[in-house]
N, C-alpha and C positions, 0 to 999 in steps of 0.2 A: 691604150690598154687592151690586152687581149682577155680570153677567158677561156676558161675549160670546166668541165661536169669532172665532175670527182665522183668515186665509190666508196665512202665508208662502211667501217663493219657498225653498223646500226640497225636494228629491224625496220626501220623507214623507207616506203614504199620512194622511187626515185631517187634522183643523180641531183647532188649538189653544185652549185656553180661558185667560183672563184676568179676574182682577179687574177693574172699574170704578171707581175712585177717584169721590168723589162729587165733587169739584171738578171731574171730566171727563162726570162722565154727561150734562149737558146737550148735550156734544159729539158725544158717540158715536152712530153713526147708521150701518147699513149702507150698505156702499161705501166711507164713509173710510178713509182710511190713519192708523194708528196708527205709534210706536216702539214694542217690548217687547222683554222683556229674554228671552235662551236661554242656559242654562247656565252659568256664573260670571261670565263677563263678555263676550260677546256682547249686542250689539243689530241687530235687523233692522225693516224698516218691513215690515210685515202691512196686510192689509184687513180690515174687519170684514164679514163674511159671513153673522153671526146674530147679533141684539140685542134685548131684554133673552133670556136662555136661563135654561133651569132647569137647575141641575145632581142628578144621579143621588144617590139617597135616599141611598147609600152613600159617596158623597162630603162629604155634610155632616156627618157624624158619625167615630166609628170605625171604621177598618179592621184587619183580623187581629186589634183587639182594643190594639193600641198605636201603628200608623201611621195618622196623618192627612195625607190629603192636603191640602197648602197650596198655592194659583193665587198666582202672580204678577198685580204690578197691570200695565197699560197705563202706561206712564211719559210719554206726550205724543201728542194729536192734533195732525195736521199737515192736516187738510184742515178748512174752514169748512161745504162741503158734497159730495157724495159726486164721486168721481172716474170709479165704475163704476158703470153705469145698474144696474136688477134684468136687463134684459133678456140685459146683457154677464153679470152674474154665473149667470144660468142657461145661459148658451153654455158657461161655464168649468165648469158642474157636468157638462155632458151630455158633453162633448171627455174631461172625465176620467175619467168612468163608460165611457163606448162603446169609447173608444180604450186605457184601464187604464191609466194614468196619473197620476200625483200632480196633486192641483189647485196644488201649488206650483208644479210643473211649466207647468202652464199659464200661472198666473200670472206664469214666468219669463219666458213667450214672449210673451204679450199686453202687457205695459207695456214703454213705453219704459225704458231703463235710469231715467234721470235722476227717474224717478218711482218706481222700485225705492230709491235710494238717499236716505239722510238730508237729504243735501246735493249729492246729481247733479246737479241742474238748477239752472241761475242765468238770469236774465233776460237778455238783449242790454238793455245798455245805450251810448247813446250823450251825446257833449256837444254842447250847446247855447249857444249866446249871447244877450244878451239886451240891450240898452239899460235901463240904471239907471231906475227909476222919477223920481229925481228932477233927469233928465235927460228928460223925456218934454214938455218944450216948447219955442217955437223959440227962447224968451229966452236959457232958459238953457242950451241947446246951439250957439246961435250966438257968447254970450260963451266958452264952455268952446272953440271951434273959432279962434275970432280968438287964444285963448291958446297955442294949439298950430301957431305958423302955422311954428316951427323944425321941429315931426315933421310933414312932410309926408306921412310916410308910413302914419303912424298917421292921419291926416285922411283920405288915400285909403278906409285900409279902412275907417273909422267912416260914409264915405259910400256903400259899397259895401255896408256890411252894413245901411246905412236902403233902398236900391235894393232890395235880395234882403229887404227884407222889406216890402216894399210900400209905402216911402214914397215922393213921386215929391220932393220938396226937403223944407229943413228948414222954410221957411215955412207948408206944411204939417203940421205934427207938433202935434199935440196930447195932453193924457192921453187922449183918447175914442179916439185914431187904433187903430184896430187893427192888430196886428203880427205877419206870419208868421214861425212860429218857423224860426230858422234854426241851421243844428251847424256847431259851430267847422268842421269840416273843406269843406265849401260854403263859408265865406267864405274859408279859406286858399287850396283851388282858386280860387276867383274869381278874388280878388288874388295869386297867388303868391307869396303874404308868408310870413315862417316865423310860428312858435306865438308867439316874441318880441315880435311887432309884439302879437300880440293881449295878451297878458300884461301890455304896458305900458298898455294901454289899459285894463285892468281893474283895476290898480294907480291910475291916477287914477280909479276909482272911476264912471268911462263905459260900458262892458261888465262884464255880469256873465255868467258860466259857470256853466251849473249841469247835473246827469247827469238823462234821462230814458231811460226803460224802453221799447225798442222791440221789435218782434216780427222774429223772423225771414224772417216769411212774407212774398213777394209777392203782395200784392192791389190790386196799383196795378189800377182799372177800365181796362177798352178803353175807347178813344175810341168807337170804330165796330164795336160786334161785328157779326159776318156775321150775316146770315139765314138762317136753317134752309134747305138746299136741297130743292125738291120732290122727291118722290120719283115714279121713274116708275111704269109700269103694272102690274108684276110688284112690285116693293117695296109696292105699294101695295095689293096683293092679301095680300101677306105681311104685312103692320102691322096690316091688320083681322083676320086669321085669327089671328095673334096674340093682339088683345082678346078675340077669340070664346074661344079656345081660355083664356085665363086666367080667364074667367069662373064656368068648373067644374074650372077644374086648378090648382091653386099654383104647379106647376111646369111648364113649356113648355117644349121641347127645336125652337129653330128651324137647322133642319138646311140650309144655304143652301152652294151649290159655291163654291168659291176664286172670289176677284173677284165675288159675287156683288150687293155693296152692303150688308150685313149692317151695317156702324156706321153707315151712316145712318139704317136702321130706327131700329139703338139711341139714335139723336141725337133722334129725332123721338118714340120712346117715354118718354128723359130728358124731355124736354119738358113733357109729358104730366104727368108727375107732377109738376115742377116746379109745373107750372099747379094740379095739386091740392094743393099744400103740405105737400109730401112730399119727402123725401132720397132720392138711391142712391147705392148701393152698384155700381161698377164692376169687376169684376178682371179680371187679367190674370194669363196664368199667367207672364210673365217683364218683367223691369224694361225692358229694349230694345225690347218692345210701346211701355212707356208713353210713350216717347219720341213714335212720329209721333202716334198716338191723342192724346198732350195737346195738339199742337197744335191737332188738329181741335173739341177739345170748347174749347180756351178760347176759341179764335176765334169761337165761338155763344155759350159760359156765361162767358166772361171770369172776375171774379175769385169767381163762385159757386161753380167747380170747384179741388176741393183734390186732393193728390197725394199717395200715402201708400207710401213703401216702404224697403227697408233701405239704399238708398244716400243716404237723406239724412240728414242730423247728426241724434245724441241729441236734440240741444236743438228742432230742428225738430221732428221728430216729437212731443214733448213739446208744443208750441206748437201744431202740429195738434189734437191730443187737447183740449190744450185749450179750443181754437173748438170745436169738437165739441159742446162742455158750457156754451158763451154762449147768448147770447142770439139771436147770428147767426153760427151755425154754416154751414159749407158744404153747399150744398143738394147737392152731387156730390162723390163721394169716387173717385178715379180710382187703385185700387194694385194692387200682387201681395198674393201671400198673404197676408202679415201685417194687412192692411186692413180681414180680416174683423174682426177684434177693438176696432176704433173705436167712440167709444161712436154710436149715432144716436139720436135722440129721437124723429122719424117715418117711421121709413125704410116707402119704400113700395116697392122695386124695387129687385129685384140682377141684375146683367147678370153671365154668367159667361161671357166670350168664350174660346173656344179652350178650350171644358171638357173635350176629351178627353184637355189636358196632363198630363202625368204630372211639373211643377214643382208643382201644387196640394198633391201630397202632401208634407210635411214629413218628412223623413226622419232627420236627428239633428241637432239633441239630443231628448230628447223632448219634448213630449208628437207622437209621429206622425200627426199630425191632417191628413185629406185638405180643404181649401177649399173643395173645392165642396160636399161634403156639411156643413160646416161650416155655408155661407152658407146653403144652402136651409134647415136648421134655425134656423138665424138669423133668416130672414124670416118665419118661420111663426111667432114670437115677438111679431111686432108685428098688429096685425091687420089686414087687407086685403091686407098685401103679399105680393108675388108676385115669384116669380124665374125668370128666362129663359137658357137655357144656346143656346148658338148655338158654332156649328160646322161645315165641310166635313166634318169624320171624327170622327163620336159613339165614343164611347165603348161596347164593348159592353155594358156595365150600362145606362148613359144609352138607350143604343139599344132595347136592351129592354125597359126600363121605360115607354117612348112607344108601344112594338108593345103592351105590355100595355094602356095605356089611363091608364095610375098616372099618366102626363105627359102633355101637351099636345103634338100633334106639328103641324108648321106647315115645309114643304118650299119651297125656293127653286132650281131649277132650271136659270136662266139668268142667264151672266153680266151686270153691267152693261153697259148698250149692244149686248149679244148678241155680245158677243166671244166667238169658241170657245175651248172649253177647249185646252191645249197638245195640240201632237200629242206623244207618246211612241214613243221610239225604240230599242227593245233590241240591244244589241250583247251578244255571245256574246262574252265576252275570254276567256274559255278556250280558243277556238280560234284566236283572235289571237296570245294570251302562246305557243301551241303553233309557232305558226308564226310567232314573232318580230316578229311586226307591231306590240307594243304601246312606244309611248316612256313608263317607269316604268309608269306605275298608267294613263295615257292612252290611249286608242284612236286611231285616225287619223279616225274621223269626229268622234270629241269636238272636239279639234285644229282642225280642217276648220271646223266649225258657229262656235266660239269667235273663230277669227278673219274668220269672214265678219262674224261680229255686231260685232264691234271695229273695223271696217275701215267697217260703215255708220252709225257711232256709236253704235251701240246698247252693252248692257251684256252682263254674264254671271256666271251663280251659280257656283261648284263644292263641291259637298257632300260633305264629307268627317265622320264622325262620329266621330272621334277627334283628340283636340290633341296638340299634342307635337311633335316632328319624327320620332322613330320609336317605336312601342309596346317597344321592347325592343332590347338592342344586343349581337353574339353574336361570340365568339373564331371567326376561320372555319376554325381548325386543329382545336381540340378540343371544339368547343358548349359552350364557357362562357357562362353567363348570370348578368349581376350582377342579384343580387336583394334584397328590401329585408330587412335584418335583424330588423326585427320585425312583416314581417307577411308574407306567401304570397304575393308577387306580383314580377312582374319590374319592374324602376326602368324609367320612360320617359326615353327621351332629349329632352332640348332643345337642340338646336343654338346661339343664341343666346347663352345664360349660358354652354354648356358646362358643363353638370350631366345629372347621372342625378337623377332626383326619383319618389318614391313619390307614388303620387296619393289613396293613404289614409291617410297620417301625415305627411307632410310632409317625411319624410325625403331629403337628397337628398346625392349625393358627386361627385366629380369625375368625369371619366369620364379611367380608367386607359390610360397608354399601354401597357400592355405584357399582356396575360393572367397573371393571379397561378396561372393549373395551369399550363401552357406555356410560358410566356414569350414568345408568339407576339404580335408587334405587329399582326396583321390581324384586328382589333376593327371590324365595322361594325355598324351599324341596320338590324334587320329591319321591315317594314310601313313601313306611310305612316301620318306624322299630319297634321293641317293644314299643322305648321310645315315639315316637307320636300314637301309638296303647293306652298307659296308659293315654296321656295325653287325645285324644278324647275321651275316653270312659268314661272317670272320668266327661266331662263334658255332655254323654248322660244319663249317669246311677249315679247320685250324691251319692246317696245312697250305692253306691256298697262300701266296704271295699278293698282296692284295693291291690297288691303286684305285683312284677316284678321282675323276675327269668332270667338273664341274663347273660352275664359276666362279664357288669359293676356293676353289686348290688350283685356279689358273688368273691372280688376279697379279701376278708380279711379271718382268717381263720375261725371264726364261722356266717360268713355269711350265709352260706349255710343254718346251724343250726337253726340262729333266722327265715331265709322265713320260711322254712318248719313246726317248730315249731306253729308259726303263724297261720300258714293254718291249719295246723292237728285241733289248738283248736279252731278255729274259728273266732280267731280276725281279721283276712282276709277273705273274702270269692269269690276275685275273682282276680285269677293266672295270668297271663299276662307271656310270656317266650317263648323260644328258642327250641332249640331241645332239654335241659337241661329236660324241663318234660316231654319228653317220654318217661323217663331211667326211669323205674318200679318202679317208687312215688305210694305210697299207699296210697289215701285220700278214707275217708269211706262217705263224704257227698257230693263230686260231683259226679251229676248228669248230665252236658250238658258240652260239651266239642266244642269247636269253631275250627274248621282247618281255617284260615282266607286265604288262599292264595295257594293250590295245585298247581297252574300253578309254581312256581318260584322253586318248586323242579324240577316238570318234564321238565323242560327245561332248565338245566342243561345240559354245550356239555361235556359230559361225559360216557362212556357206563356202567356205575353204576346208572345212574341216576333214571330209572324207579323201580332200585331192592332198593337203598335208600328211596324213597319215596314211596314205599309201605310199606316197612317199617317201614320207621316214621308216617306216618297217623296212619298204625295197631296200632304202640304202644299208642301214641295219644291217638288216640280211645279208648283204653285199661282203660285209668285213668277215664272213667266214667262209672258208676253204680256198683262201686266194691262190696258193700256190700247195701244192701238193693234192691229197684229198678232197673227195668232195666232203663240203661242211654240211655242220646241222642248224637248223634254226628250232627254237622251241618255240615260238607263239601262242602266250597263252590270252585269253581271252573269257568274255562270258558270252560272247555275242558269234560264235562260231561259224552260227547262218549267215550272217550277214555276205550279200555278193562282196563285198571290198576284200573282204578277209579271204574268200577262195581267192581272188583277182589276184592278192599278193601271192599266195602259195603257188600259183599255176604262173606268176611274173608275166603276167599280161596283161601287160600296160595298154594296150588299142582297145582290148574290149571294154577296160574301166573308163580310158577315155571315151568311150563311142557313147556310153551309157550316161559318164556324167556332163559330154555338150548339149544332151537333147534336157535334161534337168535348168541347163546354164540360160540355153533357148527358151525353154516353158520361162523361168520366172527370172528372166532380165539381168542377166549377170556376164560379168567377161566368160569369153570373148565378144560377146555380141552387142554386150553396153560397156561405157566407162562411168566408174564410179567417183564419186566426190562427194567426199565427206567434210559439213563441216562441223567445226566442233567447238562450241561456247562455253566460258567459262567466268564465274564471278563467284565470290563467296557469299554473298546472299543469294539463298533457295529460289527463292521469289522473282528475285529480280533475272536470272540467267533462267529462267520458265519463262517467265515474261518475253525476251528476248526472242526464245525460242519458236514460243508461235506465233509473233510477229515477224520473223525470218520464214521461218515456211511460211505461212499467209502470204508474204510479198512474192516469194519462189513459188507460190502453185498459182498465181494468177500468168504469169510466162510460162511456166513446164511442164504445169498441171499434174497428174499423175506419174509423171517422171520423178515428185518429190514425194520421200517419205518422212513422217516424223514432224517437230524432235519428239528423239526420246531418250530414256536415259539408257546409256552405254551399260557393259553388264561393271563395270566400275564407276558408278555414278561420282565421286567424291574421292579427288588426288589432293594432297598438300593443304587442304582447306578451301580448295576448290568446289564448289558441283559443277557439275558435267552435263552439255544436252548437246544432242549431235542428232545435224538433219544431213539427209542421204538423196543424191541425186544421180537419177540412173540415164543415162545419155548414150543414146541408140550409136550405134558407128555410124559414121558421115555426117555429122551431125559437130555445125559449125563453132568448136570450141572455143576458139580466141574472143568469139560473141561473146559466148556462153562464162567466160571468164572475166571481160568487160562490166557486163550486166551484173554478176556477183558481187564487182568490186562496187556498182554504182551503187546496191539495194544496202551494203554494210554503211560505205559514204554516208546514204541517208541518214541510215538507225545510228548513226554513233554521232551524229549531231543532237540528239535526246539526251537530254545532261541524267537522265538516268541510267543509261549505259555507258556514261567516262569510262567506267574502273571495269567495263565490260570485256574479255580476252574472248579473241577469234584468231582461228587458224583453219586452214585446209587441208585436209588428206587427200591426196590427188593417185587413183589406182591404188588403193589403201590394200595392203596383205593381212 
C-alpha cells in the first residue's frame, strides 16, 4: 500500500493522508483531484499534494501499546492528468505559510466551485442536426423530396438546413460533400418553424439530432484585429527604460501621471512576450477596469486574450482553467484578483495595473491574501519572468522598495499628447455651510463649473465615497439611532427600497414611522451617500442625464457594462459614484470632476488614511480633461490647510511621500515594520476579553513592545460577534517564519482551555 497527503477545502491547519488502493496507484499523480471519504459518512474532492510519501515509523506499527492508526483509502480519481501545475501548488503553499492560513483555505479560494465539487461542473452542451447518412445523395433525397411534396413545410426546412450547411442544391450532394454542422435552434431561427416540423422530419428518418459538447467561451477570431499603435516619444522612452530596468530587477514599478499612456506601453510589452512564446498575466484591481481595458486588448489579441473574474459563471470560469491546461491556452489572461491563481504553463510577464489598490487585498473569507505580492511571487516561479506594477500613486511600500533600488523604477511625467494635468480648485465649505451659501453638500462654484460643462456638452464626475442615500437616520426630538442588532454600527438608509440595511451582515428593517423612545414622527438621514447625492442633484440640475456607480447599481454581471457603456456614448452625462471611479475609467468628454467631501477620508482613525486619500482624490482628479481640454477639479473640503490637500492640488506625490516615510519611521509602520493582526472573536464579551489579554500577556513576554493591545477595533461587534485584535509590529529583517511558528504554538496552547472551544482566531498579515 502506498499513500499520499491530500489538500481539502477545510479551514484545517495540514495535509491529510490516504491510502492508495493499487487499482488507483497508476492514477495518482500530484495535482489530481481525488474523492475521500471524512468522518462517517462525508465525501470531499481533495488534491493530491505529495505522492508516493512515507509515513512516520510510529504510524506503522503500535501506538500507546494498543491503538493503531488505520488511513483511509482514496475511493476514486477524477482527474486523467493534473489540474494544478507544481508552480500553482507552491503559490498555495507560500499564501498559506506567509499570510497563516489553511491551505484548504486557499484551496477554497483558488478553484472554481465546479472543480471543488463531485459533480459541480457539467459541460454546455448543445443540439445539433444532421442529414441521415443514407440520405447523403441526390437520388435518394430527390425520391424522398418528390414523396413529401403534401409537407411543404418539412421540404422548406430539409432545404434550408442543406443551405446553412453548405450545399448550394441537391444535384450537388454527394457522400464526399462536406457538411457544416448545424444546431437545431439556427435552423428553427432560419425557418421559423416550431421543434414539430423538425421532429417530423427525423421520424421519417431524414434528419438526425444528436447533443454535442460546447464551451462557453467566446473565441470567435477578429476578422481585422487593429494594429498595435505607435507609441510616441516619451512612451517610447519609457518602454526601453522599462527593458533596461527588467534586465537586473524582477520587479519594475512604472510610475506614469493619470492620462499618461500607460496601457499602451503595456500592449506593446504584451506583445513582446507574446513574440517570445510566453503568457501574461494581466490584473486589475476592480472588474469595472476590465470592462474598457478588454476592449482595448481584444481589438490587438482578439481571441488570444481570456478574462478571468468573479462575475462570470462557475462553469465559465471552470472552462477558462481549463484552456489554461490545453494545448492552446490563452496567451493573455485579463482579470482581478482571483486570476492570480490560473494555472500558466509560460508565463513570462505580469502587469499589475493600479497596484496601489487596496481591492488586491482579500479581505474575508480567508485566506487574506494581498494580489500583488501574490503575483510577483508567482512570477518568480517561472523563470525569466518579470512583473511590472504601473501607477499614478505608488503605493508607499511599492514606492520604497523602488527608492531602495529592490524594484526597477522607470518615471513617466507627461500626459498623452501633453495635455495638462487638471487644474484643482479648493473650496473652503466650512465657510460657505457658515455663511449658508452651500445647496446640501454642493458649493456654488461646484454648481457653476457642472453646469457650464453640461451646457458645452461636455460630462462630469461627482465623488462621493459613501453609498446609500444616508450613512444613518436620526429621531430630531430625542437622538435616536437605529442600529444593527448584531453588530456596532448604525443601519444605512436607502431611499429606493426604503429599508435601513447593515452593511456588515446584511441585516436590514423597515425604516420606522414613528421613534420607538418618543414617539416623535421627525425621523430624517444624516450625511450624504451617493444615493441622496443623485437624488438632490437631479432635482438642482433637471437637465443633467444622470448615472450612479456604486455597489448597489453594479451588483448583476453586466452592470458594470451598461454604466460605463452609457457614459463613454453620451447618454449619461453626469457620473455620480464611489471609489469605483477612480480606478483608471477612461472618459474622453469629462471635463469637471467634483471631490464632494475630502474630510470623511482624512479622518479616518487609521494610519493609512492620509496615504489613501491622496490617493483617491489624485486618481479622482485623473478622470478629468483626458483628452482634449485641460479639466477642472473642484475640491471641496473644511480642512484647506492641511499639507495633503496642497500635495494633491500641486500632484506631488515625492513630497507627500518624503513627509509621510519619516511619520512611518517615527512610529513603526510599513515600510519599515510588518504588521500582523490578530483578531479574536467569540459571542461572550467576557470571554473573547479574557482571551485577549492572555494572548498579548504570552506575545509581550517574546516581542515585548512590538505588541500592542487587544483592543477593540473601531467595529467591536460583527454578526453577534465581539471583536478584540492585538497588533504586532515586526521591524524588517526580522525572522518571520519564527515569528509565525511561535504564534501558531501560543494559540495551540490557549485553545486547549476548554474555555476558548467556541473561541474564533484569524490573522491579518500586512493588513490595508
Amino acid at each position: 500500500m502506498t499513500y499520499a497527503n491530500i489538500i481539502l477545502p477545510l479551514p484545517l491547519e495540514g495535509l491529510f493522508t490516504y491510502g492508495v488502493p493499487d487499482a488507483l496507484a497508476s492514477r495518482v499523480q500530484v495535482g489530481v483531484r481525488v474523492r475521500v471519504p471524512l468522518g462517517k459518512s462525508k465525501t470531499y474532492v481533495g488534491i493530491v499534494a505529495e505522492y508516493p510519501v512515507a509515513l512516520p515509523a510510529s504510524d506503522s506499527g503500535v501506538v500507546d501499546n494498543e491503538k493503531k492508526i488505520v488511513y483511509k483509502d482514496i475511493l476514486e480519481v477524477l482527474d486523467a492528468t493534473p489540474i494544478l501545475l507544481p508552480q500553482q501548488l507552491r503559490l498555495w503553499r507560500w499564501i498559506s505559510d506567509y499570510y497563516m492560513s489553511p491551505i484548504g483555505d486557499v484551496y477554497k479560494a483558488a478553484l472554481p466551485s465546479g472543480l471543488k465539487a463531485e459533480d459541480g461542473y457539467r459541460p454546455r452542451t448543445e443540439l445539433y442536426v444532421r442529414l441521415a447518412d443514407n440520405f447523403r445523395n441526390e437520388r435518394g433525397l430527390t425520391l424522398m423530396i418528390d414523396a413529401m411534396k403534401r409537407a411543404s413545410k418539412q421540404v422548406e426546412v430539409l432545404m434550408a438546413y442543406l443551405r446553412l450547411a453548405g450545399v448550394d442544391g441537391v444535384e450537388y450532394l454527394t457522400t464526399e460533400t462536406p457538411l457544416r454542422e448545424v444546431t437545431r435552434e439556427e435552423l428553427m431561427n432560419d425557418t421559423h418553424t416550431t421543434i414539430g416540423v423538425i421532429r417530423a422530419l427525423s421520424d421519417r428518418k431524414l434528419l438526425v439530432t444528436y447533443e454535442k459538447e460546447v464551451g462557453r467561451l467566446n473565441d470567435n477570431v477578429l476578422p481585422h484585429p487593429e494594429h498595435i499603435k505607435p507609441l510616441n516619444e516619451a512612451q517610447t522612452e519609457a518602454y526601453n527604460q522599462i527593458l533596461i530596468q527588467m534586465m537586473g530587477h524582477p520587479v519594475t514599478l512604472l510610475h506614469g501621471v493619470t492620462s499618461s499612456g500607460k496601457t499602451e506601453i503595456y500592449i506593446h510589452l504584451i506583445q513582446k512576450a507574446i513574440d517570445e512564446h510566453k503568457q501574461v498575466l494581466y490584473l486589475l484591481p476592480e472588474i469595472a477596469l476590465t470592462v474598457q481595458i478588454t476592449e482595448r486588448l481584444k481589438a490587438v489579441f482578439g481571441n488570444r486574450l481570456g478574462i478571468y473574474h468573479s462575475k462570470y459563471s462557475d462553469a465559465e470560469r471552470v472552462e477558462i482553467w481549463q484552456k489554461q491546461l490545453s494545448t492552446q491556452p490563452y496567451d493573455v489572461i485579463l482579470g482581478a484578483r482571483s486570476a492570480v491563481f490560473l494555472p500558466f504553463q509560460r508565463l513570462g510577464l505580469v502587469i499589475i495595473d493600479e497596484e496601489h489598490e487596496q481591492s488586491f487585498k482579500q479581505q474575508d473569507p480567508a485566506p487574506r491574501y494581498h494580489a500583488r505580492s501574490a503575483a510577483i511571487v508567482l512570477a518568480q516561479m517561472y523563470a525569466g519572468a518579470k512583473t511590472l506594477l504601473g501607477t499614478a500613486t505608488p503605493s508607499m511600500e511599492t514606492y520604497y522598495n523602488a527608492q531602495q533600488g529592490k524594484y526597477g523604477l522607470v518615471e513617466l511625467t507627461r500626459r498623452y499628447k501633453d495635455i495638462h494635468l487638471p487644474a484643482i480648485e479648493v473650496v473652503d465649505v466650512k465657510d460657505l455651510y457658515r455663511r449658508k451659501m452651500m445647496t446640501g453638500p454642493f458649493s456654488p462654484r461646484l454648481l457653476a463649473a457642472v453646469r457650464e460643462a453640461l451646457k458645452r456638452g461636455e460630462q462630469a464626475i461627482l465623488f462621493q465615497n459613501r453609498r446609500g442615500f444616508a450613512p444613518m437616520v436620526e429621531c430630531r426630538q430625542c437622538g435616536w439611532v437605529p442600529k444593527c442588532p448584531d453588530c456596532d454600527v448604525s443601519l444605512t438608509f436607502h431611499k429606493n427600497l426604503n429599508v435601513l440595511t447593515c452593511h456588515y451582515c446584511g441585516y436590514t428593517m423597515r425604516v420606522p414611522e414613528e421613534c420607538p423612545c418618543c414617539e416623535s414622527k421627525d425621523i430624517r438621514g444624516r450625511g450624504y451617500g451617493t444615493e441622496k447625492i443623485e437624488d438632490e442633484i437631479r432635482n438642482i440640475l433637471p437637465e443633467a442625464r444622470i448615472a450612479r456607480m456604486d455597489l448597489d447599481t453594479t451588483r448583476t454581471k453586466n452592470a458594470y457594462e451598461r454604466l460605463i457603456y452609457d457614459f463613454s456614448t453620451g447618454k449619461s452625462n453626469l457620473l455620480i459614484g464611489t471609489q469605483m471611479i477612480s480606478k483608471g475609467l477612461d472618459f474622453d468628454k469629462v471635463s469637471v470632476v467634483g471631490i464632494l467631501n475630502a474630510d470623511s477620508m482624512l479622518n479616518y482613525p487609521d494610519f493609512r488614511a492620509y496615504e489613501q486619500a491622496f490617493i483617491m482624490m489624485s486618481q479622482v482628479s485623473g478622470r478629468a480633461g483626458r483628452k482634449g481640454r485641460q479639466g477642472l477639479v473642484i475640491l471641496q473640503t473644511k480642512s484647506p490647510e492641511l499639507p495633503v490637500i496642497q500635495q494633491v492640488v500641486r500632484n506631488d506625490y515625492r513630497g507627500f511621500y518624503t513627509n509621510l516615510l519619516e511619520e512611518r519611521h517615527d512610529f513603526h509602520y510599513p515600510p519599515f515594520y510588518h504588521l500582523v493582526y490578530v483578531y479574536l472573536k467569540h459571542r461572550d464579551e467576557n470571554t473573547v476579553n479574557s482571551a485577549g489579554l492572555e494572548l498579548g500577556s504570552r506575545l509581550r513576554e517574546v516581542f515585548g513592545t512590538r505588541v500592542l493591545g487587544p483592543d477593540k477595533p473601531a467595529v467591536a461587534r460583527v454578526k453577534t460577534l465581539s471583536i478584540r485584535k492585538v497588533v504586532l509590529k515586526l521591524e524588517n529583517g526580522i525572522d518571520l517564519p519564527r515569528v509565525r511558528q511561535y504564534l501558531r504554538g501560543v494559540l495551540d496552547a490557549m485553545m486547549k482551555d476548554k474555555r476558548y472551544g467556541a473561541l474564533q482566531v484569524y490573522y491579518d498579515v500586512d493588513p490595508l
